[in-house]
RODO-2510 file (C-alpha; in nm, 4 decimals, decimal comma):
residues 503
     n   res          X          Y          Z
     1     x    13,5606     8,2984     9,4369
     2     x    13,2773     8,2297     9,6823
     3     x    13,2804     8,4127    10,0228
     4     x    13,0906     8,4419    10,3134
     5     x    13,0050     8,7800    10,3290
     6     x    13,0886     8,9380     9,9428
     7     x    13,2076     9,1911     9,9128
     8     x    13,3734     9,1990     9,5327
     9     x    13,1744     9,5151     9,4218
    10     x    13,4082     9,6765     9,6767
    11     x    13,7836     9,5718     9,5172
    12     x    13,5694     9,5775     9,1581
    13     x    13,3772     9,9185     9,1841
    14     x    13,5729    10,1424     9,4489
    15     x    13,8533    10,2666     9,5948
    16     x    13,9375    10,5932     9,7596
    17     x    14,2373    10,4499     9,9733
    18     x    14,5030    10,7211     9,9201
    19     x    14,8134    10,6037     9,6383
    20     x    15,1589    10,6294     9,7615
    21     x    15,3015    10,9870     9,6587
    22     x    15,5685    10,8620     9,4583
    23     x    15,2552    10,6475     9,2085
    24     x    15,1557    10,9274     8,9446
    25     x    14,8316    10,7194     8,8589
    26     x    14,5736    10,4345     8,9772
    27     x    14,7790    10,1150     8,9275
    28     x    14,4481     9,9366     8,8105
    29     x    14,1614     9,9510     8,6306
    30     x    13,9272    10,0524     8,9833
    31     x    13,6715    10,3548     8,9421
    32     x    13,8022    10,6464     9,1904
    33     x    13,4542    10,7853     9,3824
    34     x    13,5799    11,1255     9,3072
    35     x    13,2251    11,3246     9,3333
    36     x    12,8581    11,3181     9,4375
    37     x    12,7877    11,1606     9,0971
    38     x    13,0124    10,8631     9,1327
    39     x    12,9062    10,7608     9,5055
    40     x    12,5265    10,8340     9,4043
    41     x    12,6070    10,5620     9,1644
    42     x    12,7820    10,3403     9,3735
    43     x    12,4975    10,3432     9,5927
    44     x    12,2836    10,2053     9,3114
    45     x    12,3930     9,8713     9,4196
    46     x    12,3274     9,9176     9,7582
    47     x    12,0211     9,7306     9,7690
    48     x    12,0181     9,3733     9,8235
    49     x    11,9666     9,2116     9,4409
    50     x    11,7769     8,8930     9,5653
    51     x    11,4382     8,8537     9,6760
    52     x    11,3492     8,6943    10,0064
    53     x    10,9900     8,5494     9,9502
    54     x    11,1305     8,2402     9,7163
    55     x    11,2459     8,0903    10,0626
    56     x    11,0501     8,2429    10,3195
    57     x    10,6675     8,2108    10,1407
    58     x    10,7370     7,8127    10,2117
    59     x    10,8009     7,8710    10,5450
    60     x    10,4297     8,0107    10,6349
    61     x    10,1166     7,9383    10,6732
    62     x    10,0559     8,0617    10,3047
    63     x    10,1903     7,7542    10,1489
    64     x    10,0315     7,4097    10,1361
    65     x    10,0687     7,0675     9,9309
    66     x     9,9145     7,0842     9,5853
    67     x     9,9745     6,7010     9,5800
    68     x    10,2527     6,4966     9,3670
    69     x    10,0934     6,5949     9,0633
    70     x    10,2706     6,9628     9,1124
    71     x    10,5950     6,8110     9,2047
    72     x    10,9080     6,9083     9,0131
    73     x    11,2640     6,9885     9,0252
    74     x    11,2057     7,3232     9,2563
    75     x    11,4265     7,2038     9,5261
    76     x    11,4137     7,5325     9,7120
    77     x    11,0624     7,5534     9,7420
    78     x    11,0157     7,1873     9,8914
    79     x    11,3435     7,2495    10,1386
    80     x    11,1372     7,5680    10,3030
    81     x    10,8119     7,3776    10,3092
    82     x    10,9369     7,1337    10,5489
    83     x    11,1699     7,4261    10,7370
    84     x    11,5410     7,2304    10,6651
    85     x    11,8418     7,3772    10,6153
    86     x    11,9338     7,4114    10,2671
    87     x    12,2834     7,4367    10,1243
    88     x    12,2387     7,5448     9,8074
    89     x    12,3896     7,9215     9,6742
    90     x    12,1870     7,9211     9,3521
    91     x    11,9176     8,2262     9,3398
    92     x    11,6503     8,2196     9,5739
    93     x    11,8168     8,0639     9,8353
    94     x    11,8893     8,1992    10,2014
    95     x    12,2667     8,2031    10,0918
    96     x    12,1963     8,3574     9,7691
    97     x    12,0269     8,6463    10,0228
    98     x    12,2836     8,6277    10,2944
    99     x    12,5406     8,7301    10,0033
   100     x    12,3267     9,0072     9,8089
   101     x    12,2981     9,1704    10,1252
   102     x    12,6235     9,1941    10,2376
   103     x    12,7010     9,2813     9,8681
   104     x    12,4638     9,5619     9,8925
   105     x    12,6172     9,6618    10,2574
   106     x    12,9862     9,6969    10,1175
   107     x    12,8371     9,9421     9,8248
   108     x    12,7077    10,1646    10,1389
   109     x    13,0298    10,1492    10,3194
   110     x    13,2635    10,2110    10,0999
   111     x    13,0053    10,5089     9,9830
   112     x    13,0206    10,6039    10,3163
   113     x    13,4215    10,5820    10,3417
   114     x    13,4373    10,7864    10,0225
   115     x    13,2236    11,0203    10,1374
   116     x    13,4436    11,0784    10,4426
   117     x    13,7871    11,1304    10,2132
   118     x    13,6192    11,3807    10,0328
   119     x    13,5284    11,6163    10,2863
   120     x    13,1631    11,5094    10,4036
   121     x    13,0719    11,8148    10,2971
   122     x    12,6718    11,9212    10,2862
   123     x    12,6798    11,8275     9,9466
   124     x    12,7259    11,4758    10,0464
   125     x    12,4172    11,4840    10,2920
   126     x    12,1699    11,3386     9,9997
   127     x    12,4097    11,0023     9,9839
   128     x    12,5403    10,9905    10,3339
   129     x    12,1414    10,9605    10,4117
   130     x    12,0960    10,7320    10,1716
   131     x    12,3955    10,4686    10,2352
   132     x    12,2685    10,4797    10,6226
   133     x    11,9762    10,3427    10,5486
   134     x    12,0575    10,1054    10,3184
   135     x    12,3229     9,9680    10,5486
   136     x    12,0481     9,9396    10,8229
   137     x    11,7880     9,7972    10,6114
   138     x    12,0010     9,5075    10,4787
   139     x    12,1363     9,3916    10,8001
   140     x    11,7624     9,4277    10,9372
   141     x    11,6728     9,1935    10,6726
   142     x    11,9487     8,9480    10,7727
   143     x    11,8657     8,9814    11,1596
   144     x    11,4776     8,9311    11,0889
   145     x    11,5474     8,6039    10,8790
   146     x    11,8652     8,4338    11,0345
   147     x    11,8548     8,5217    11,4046
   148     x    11,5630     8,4515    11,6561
   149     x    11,2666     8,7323    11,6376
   150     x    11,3591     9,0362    11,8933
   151     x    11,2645     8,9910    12,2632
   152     x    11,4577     9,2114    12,4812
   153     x    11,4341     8,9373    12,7450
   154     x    11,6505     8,7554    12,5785
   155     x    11,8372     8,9769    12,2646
   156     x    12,1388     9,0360    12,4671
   157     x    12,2163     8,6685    12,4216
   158     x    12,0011     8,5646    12,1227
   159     x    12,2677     8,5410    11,8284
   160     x    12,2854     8,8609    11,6112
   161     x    12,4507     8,8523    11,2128
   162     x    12,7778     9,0783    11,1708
   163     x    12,7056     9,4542    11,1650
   164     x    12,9572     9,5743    10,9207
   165     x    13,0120     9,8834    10,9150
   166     x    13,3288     9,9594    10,7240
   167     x    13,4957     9,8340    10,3954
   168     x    13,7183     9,5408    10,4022
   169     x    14,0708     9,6870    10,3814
   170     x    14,2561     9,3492    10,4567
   171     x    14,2084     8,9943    10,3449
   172     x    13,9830     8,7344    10,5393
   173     x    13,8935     8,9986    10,8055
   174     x    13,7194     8,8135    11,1457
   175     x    13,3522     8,9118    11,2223
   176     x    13,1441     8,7419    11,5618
   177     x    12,7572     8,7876    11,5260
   178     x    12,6926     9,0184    11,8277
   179     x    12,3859     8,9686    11,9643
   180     x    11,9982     9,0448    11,8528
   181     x    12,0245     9,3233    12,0835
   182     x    12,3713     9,4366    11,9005
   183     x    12,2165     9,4629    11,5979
   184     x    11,9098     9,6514    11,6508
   185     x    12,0852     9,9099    11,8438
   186     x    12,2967     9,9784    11,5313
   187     x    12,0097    10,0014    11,2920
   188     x    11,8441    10,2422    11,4927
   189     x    12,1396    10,4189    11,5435
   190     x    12,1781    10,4284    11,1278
   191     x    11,8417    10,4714    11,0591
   192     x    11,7735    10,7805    11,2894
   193     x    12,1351    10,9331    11,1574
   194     x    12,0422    10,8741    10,8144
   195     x    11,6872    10,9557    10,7665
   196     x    11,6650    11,3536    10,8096
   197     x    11,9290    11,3783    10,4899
   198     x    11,7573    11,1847    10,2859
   199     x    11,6044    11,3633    10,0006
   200     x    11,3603    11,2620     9,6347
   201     x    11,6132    11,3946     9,3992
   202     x    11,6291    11,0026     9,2460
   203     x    11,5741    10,9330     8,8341
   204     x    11,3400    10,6423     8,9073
   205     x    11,2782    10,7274     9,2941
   206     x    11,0605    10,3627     9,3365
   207     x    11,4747    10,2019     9,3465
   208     x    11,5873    10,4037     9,6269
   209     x    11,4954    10,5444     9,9965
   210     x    11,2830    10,8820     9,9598
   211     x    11,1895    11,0294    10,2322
   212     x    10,8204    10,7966    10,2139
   213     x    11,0233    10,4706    10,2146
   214     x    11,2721    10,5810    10,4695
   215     x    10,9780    10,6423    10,7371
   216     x    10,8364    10,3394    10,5816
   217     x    11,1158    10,1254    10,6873
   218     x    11,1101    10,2876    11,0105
   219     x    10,7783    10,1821    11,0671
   220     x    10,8320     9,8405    11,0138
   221     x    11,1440     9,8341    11,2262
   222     x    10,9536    10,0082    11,5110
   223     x    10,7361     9,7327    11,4901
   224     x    10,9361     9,4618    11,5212
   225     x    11,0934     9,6879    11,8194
   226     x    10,7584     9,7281    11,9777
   227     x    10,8279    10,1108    12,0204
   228     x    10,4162    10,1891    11,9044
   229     x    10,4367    10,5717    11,9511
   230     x    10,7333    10,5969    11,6378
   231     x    10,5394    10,3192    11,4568
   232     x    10,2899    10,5775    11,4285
   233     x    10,5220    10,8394    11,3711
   234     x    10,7306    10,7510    11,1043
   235     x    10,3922    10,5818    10,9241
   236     x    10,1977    10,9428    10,9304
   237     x    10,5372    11,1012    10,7977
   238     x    10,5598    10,8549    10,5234
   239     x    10,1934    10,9102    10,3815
   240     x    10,3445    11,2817    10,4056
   241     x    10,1282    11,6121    10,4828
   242     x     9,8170    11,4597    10,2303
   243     x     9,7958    11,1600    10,4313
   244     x     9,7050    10,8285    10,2866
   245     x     9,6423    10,8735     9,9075
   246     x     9,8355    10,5668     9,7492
   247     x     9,7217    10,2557     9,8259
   248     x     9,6988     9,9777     9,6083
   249     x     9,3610     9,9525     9,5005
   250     x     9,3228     9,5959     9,3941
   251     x     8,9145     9,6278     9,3948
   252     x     8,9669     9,8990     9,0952
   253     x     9,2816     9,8932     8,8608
   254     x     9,3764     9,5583     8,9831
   255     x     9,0737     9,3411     8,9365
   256     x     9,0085     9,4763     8,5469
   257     x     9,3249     9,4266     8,4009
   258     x     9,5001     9,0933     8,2176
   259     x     9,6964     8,8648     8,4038
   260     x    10,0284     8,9068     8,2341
   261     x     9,9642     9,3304     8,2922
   262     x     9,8837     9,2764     8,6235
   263     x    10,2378     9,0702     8,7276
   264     x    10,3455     9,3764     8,5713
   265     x    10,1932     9,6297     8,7682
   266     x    10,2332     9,4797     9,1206
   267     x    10,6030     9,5391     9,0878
   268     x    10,5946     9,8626     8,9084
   269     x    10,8002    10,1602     8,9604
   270     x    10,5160    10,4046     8,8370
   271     x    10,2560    10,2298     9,1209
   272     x    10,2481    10,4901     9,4181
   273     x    10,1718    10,2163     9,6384
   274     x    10,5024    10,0823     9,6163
   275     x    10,7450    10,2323     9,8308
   276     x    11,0645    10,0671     9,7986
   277     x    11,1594     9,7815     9,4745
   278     x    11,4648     9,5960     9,4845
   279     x    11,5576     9,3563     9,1662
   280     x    11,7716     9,0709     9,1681
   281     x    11,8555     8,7315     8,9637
   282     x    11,5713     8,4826     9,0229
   283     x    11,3564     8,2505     8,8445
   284     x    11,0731     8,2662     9,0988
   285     x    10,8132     8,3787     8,8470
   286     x    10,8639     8,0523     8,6328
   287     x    10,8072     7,8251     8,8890
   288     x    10,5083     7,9973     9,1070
   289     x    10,2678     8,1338     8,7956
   290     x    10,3526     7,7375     8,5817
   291     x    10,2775     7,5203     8,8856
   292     x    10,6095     7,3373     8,8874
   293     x    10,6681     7,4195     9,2449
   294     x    10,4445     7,1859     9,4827
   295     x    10,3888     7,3618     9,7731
   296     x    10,2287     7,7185     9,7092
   297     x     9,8365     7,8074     9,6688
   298     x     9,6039     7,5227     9,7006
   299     x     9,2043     7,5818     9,6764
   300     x     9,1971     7,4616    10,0242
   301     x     9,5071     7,7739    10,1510
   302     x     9,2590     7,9738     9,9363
   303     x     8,9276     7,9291    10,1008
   304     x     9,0927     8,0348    10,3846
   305     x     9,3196     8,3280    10,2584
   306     x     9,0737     8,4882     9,9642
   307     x     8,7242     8,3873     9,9712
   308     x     8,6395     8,5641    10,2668
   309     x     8,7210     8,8545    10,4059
   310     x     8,6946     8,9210    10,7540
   311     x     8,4151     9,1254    10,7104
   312     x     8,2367     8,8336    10,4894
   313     x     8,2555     8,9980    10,1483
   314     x     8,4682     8,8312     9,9213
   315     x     8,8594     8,9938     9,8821
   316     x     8,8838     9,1681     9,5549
   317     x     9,2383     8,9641     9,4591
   318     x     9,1725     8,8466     9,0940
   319     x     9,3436     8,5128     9,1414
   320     x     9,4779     8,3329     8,8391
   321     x     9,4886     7,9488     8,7193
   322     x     9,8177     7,8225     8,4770
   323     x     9,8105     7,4430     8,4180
   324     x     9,5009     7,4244     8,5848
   325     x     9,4153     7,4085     8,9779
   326     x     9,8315     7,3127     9,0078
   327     x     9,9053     7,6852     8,8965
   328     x     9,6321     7,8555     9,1095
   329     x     9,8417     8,1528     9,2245
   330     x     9,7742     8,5518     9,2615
   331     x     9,9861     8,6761     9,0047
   332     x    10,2352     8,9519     9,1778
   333     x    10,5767     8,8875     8,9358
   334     x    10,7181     8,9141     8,6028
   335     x    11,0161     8,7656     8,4958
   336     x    11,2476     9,0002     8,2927
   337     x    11,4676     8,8375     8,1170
   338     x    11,8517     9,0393     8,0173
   339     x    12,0151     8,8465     7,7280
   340     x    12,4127     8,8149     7,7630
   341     x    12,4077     8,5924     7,4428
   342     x    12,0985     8,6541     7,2146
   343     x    12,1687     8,3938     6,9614
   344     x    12,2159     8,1361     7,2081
   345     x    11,9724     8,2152     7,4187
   346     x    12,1660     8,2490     7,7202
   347     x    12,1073     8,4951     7,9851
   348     x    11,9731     8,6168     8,3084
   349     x    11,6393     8,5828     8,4585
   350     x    11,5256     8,8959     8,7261
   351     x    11,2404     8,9851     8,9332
   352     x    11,1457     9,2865     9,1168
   353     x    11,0465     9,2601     9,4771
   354     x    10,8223     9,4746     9,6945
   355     x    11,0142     9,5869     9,9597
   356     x    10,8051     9,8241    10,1114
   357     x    10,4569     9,9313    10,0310
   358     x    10,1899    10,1950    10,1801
   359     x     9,9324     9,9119    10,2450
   360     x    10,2229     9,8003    10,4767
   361     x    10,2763    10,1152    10,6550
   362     x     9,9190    10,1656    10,6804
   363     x     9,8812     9,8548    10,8580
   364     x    10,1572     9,8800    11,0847
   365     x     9,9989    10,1847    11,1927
   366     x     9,6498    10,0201    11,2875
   367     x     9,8484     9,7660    11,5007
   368     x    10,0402    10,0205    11,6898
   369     x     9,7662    10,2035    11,7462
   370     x     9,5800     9,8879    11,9320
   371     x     9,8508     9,8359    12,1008
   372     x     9,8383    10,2207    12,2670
   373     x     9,4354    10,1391    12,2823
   374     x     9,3850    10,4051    12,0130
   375     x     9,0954    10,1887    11,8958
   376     x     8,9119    10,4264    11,7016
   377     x     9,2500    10,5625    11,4985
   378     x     9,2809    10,1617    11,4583
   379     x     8,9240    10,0955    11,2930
   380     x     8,9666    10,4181    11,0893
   381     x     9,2680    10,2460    10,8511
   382     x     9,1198     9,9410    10,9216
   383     x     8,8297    10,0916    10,7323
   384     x     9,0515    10,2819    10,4849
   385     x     9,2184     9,9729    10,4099
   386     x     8,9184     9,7425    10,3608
   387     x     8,7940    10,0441    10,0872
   388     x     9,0222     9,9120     9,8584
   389     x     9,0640     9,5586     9,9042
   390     x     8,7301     9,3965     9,8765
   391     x     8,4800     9,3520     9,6358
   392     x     8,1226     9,5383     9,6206
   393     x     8,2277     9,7914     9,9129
   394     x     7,9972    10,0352    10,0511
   395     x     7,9255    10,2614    10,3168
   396     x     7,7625    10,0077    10,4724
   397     x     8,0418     9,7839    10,5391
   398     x     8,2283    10,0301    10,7451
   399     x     8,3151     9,8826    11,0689
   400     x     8,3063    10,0913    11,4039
   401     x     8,5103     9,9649    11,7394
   402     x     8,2239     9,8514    11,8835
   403     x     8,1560     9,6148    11,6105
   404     x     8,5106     9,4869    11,6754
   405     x     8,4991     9,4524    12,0653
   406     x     8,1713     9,3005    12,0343
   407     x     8,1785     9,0120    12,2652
   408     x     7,8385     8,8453    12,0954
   409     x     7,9852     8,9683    11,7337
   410     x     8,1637     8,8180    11,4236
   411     x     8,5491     8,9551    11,5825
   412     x     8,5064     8,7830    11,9468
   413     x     8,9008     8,6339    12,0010
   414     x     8,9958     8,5133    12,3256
   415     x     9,2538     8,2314    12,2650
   416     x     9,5373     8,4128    12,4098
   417     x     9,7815     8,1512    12,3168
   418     x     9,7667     8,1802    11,9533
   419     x     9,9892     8,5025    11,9759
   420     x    10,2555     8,5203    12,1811
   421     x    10,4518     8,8494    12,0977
   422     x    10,7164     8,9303    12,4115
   423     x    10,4629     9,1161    12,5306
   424     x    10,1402     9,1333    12,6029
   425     x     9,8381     9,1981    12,4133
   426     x     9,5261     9,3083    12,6268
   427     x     9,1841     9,1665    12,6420
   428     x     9,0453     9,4347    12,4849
   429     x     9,3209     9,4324    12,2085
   430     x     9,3302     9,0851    12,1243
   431     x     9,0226     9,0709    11,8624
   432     x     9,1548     9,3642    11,6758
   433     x     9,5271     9,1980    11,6160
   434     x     9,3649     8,8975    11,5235
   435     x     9,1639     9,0917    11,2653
   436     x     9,5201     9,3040    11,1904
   437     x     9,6882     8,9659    11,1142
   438     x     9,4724     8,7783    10,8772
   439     x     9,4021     9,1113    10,6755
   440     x     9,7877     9,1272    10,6634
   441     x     9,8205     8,7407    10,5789
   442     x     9,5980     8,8092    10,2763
   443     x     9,7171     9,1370    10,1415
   444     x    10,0790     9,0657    10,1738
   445     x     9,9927     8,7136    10,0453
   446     x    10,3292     8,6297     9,8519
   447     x    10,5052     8,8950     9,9501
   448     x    10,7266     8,7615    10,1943
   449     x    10,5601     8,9488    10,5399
   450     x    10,3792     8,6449    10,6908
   451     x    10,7315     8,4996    10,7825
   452     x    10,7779     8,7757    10,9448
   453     x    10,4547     8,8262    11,1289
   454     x    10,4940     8,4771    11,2551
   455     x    10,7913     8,4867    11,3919
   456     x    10,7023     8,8305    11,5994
   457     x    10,3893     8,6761    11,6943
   458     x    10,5479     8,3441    11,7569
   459     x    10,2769     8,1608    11,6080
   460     x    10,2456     7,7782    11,5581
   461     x    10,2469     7,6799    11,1761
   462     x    10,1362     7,3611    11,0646
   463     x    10,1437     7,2355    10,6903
   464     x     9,9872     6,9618    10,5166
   465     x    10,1330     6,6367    10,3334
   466     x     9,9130     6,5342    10,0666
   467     x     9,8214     6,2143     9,8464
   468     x     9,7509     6,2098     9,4229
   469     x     9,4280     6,2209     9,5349
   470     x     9,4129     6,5322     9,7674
   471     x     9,3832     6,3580    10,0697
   472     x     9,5826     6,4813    10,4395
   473     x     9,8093     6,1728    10,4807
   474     x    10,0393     6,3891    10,7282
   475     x    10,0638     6,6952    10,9637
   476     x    10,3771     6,8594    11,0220
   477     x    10,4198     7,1592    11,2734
   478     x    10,6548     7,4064    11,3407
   479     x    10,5670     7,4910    11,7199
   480     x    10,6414     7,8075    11,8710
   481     x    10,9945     7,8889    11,9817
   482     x    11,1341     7,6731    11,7659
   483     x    11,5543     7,7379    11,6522
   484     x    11,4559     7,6742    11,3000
   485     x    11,2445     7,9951    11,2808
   486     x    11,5782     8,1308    11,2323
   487     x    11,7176     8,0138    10,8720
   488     x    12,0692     7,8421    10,9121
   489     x    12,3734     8,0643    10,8490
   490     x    12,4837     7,9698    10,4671
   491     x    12,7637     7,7277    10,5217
   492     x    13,0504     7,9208    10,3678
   493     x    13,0268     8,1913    10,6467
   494     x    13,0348     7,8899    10,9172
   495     x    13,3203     7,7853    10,7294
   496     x    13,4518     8,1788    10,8382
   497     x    13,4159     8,0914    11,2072
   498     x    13,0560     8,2640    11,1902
   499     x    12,8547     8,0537    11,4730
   500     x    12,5845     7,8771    11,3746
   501     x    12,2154     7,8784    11,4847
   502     x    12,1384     7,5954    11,7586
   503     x    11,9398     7,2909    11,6121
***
C-alpha cells in the first residue's frame, strides 16, 4: 500500500488509544508503549531511513559529465543532473525521502501521544526531548529540499510541506502545505521545547540527538533562519565547555588509511566528528565508488574542488580511482549489506549518512560570525578548520583578517551578484563568505550541503554536457530563483490534494 505521507510504523508498531472497557485484551497483534523503554524504542525509528545526497549531489555544482563512457542504468543520478522531476519511489529518490521522513515523523508523534497517556511524567523528559527534535528535524529536511529556500519577504506565501504533528487516528486524513513561514515557526517552536530535555543516556549515542547534535541542528537551522547571534550560540554549546576538540582530521587519520577503511570511517559511529548518522536502504555506494553513474567527480570538478585550497596548499582529501578516471570519487560510504535470504542471495543494501558533523557546526559558526562583523572570531575557525584539512600545514599558513580583507591580496571578492542571500552581505563581508563557501563546497563534498548552500545563497549553477572525447558540447544552467530549486512533491501526495510546486 503506497501513501503519500507513511505512516504504517504507526498502525504496525503503536498504539496507546484506550480499548473499550468491556475488551479484556488488545484485539491485535500491536505493541502497547506501556513505559520509557518501549517509546525510547519507538523513537529508534524516528529518523528518516533514506539518505538525501543520492538526489541532491546531482543537483550542484559538485557534479559534472564524466562523458558517455560512464553512462549506465543510474536513472536517478542523470534525472538530478539535469534538475527534472523524477517519478520514481525506488531508494534514493526524492519520494523515497519524502516517505522516510514522514515515516520517521509518525514514530515521534505517536511517541509523543504515548507519552501524553502515560502521564508525561519527568521520567518521560529524556524521550519527549528527543521525539521534538526529531519531528523538527525531518520536516526541516522536507522544507529545505521541496519548498523554495526561506526569505521572510516572501515565506508567508512561499509553499510550506505538512507539519504533522499528531498520529493519524482516521483514514485518508487532509493536510494543506502551510507556508515556508508555517513551517519554520513550528520547528523552532519544537526545537527550542525539545532541546533542554534532551540528555546522552543513548547505547550507540552517534544514532540519536545528544545534547552536541541537538545544538548542532540548531545551528544549522539558525542559519538558514539568518538569526547569527543563536548560530553562534547553539554552535559553542555543541562543541560543549572543551570547545572544539573533534573535528575530522582528514590531513592525519584520514589520508593514511585504505580506501575500503576509510568509506568505513567517514560514516562511523565511533568518529567524534560525526554528530548525528541516520541509515537507510540505498545502493548509492555501488554506483558512486564503480563509476556506473555519469555525472559525479570529473578531473576537471576536481581541479576546482581538491587541488587547491584557498590558501594554495593542496586539500588533504585522499581521493580514490575505481575503473579508472570514470570512478574518480572521494570515498565517504560503505554499503552494508543485511541478507533476508542467504542462500539466494537476496537482501537489502544500506548506507549510513552524515547528518550532522562538527566541521559543519564549526563552519556555520565562522559565517555567522561575518555576518555580525566578528571578523577575527571568523578567521580563528577559519584557521582551526584549515589545521586539519590540508596537507603540509604549518604555523605559517595561518591566516589573519587582514590577509582576508586585503584589497591587493589572494581573497579580494567584489562580484556582489554571485550571492544573493535575502539579505545583504557587506563589502567588508563579502570576501570572507566567498572563502566560507568554497571551503564548505569542498569539505562537505558529497555530503549533500552544497544543495543547500546554493539554494540559501541563491547561486547560479551551470553543468556541463560532454562528448566520448571529453569535449563541452553543451551548457546548461539553473539560474537563480528558479521553481525547480525546489524538488517536485512525489506524485502520490499530489494525488492526496497536496499542491504542487509551480513549474
Amino acid at each position: 500500500m503506497k501513501r503519500y505521507i507513511k505512516f504504517i510504523p504507526l498502525f504496525l508498531l503503536a498504539s496507546v488509544v484506550s480499548c473499550d472497557d468491556v475488551l479484556s485484551e488488545v484485539p491485535d497483534n500491536r505493541t502497547e508503549i506501556d513505559s520509557a523503554e518501549k517509546i525510547s524504542e519507538l523513537l529508534v525509528g524516528a529518523y528518516p531511513e533514506a539518505g538525501y545526497v543520492p538526489f541532491l549531489e546531482p543537483m550542484s555544482d559538485n557534479a559534472d559529465d564524466k562523458g558517455p563512457a560512464a553512462e549506465e542504468d543510474v536513472r536517478i543520478n542523470e534525472e538530478m543532473y539535469f534538475w527534472r522531476d523524477l517519478n520514481d519511489d525506488d531508494e534514493d529518490t526524492p519520494t523515497n525521502y519524502w516517505n522516510q521522513a514522514y515515516a520517521a515523523i509518525a514514530h515521534a508523534n505517536q511517541a509523543l501521544a504515548s507519552i501524553e497517556a502515560l502521564g508525561g511524567g519527568d521520567e518521560f523528559s529524556a524521550q519527549k526531548g528527543e521525539a521534538l527534535l526529531c519531528r523538527a528535524y525531518a520536516h526541516f529536511t522536507l522544507v529545505s529540499i521541496f519548498s523554495k529556500r526561506y526569505n521572510p519577504s516572501t515565506a508567508n506565501t512561499d509553499l510550506g510541506i505538512p507539519y504533522v504533528t499528531a498520529p493519524e487516528t482516521i483514514l485518508l486524513p487532509q493536510y494543506d502545505r502551510g507556508s515556508v513561514a508555517d513551517v519554520y515557526n513550528q520547528i523552532e517552536q519544537d526545537l527550542v521545547q525539545g532541546l533542554p530535555l534532551i540528555e546522552n543516556n543513548y547505547d550507540v549515542p552517534a544514532f540519536h540527538f545528544t545534547r552536541e547534535a541537538a545544538n548542532g541542528f540548531a545551528s544549522r537551522f539558525y542559519l538558514h533562519f539568518g538569526k547569527w547571534q543563536k548560530v553562534i550560540d547553539y554552535s559553542t554549546a555543541s562543541f560543549g565547555a572543551s570547545g572544539v576538540t573533534s573535528l575530522r582530521d582528514v590531513s592525519d587519520l584520514y589520508n593514511n588509511i585504505p580506501g575500503a577503511q576509510l568509506r568505513i570511517q567517514y560514516s562511523s559511529a565511533t568518529d567524534p566528528s560525526n554528530l548525528l548518522l541516520v541509515s537507510g536502504g540505498s545502493v548509492y555506494a555501488r554506483g558512486f565508488f564503480s563509476g556506473l553513474a555519469r555525472y559525479q567527480l570529473t578531473r576537471s570538478l576536481q581541479a576546482d574542488i581538491f587541488d587547491t585550497s584557498p590558501i594554495g596548499l593542496p586539500w588533504a582529501y585522499p581521493l580514490r580511482t575505481f575503473n579508472g578516471d570514470i570512478g574518480l570519487t572521494l570515498a565517504k560510504y560503505n554499503e552494508y549489506f543485511r541478507f533476508t535470504n542467504q542462500a539466494a542471495g537476496i537482501g537489502i543494501p544500506f548506507v549510513t549518512f552524515m547528518a550532522i558533523t562538527t566541521d559543519e557546526v564549526l563552519l556555520n559558526r565562522a559565517e555567522a560570525y561575518v555576518m555580525l562583523e566578528q571578523y577575527d572570531n571568523a578567521v580563528a575557525d577559519i584557521n582551526l578548520m584549515f589545521s586539519t584539512k590540508i596537507s603540509n600545514y604549518t604555523a605559517n599558513n595561518v591566516l589573519s583578517a587582514s590577509d582576508i580583507e586585503d584589497p591587493n591580496g589572494d581573497f579580494v571578492f567584489t562580484d556582489t551578484n554571485t550571492y544573493t542571500p535575502f539579505y545583504t552581505i557587506s563589502s567588508n563581508g563579502l570576501p570572507y563568505i566567498n572563502l566560507l563557501l568554497n571551503m564548505r563546497r569542498s569539505i562537505f563534498y558529497n555530503e549533500g550541503l552544497r544543495w543547500f548552500d546554493i539554494k540559501r545563497h541563491n547561486i547560479e549553477v551551470s553543468h556541463r554536457i560532454t562528448n566520448v572525447s571529453g569535449n563541452t558540447v553543451e551548457i546548461i544552467t539553473l539560474p537563480k530563483d528558479d521553481n525547480r530549486r525546489a524538488v517536485q512533491i512525489p506524485p502520490d501526495a499530489q494525488a492526496f490534494d497536496i499542491e504542487s510546486n509551480p513549474r
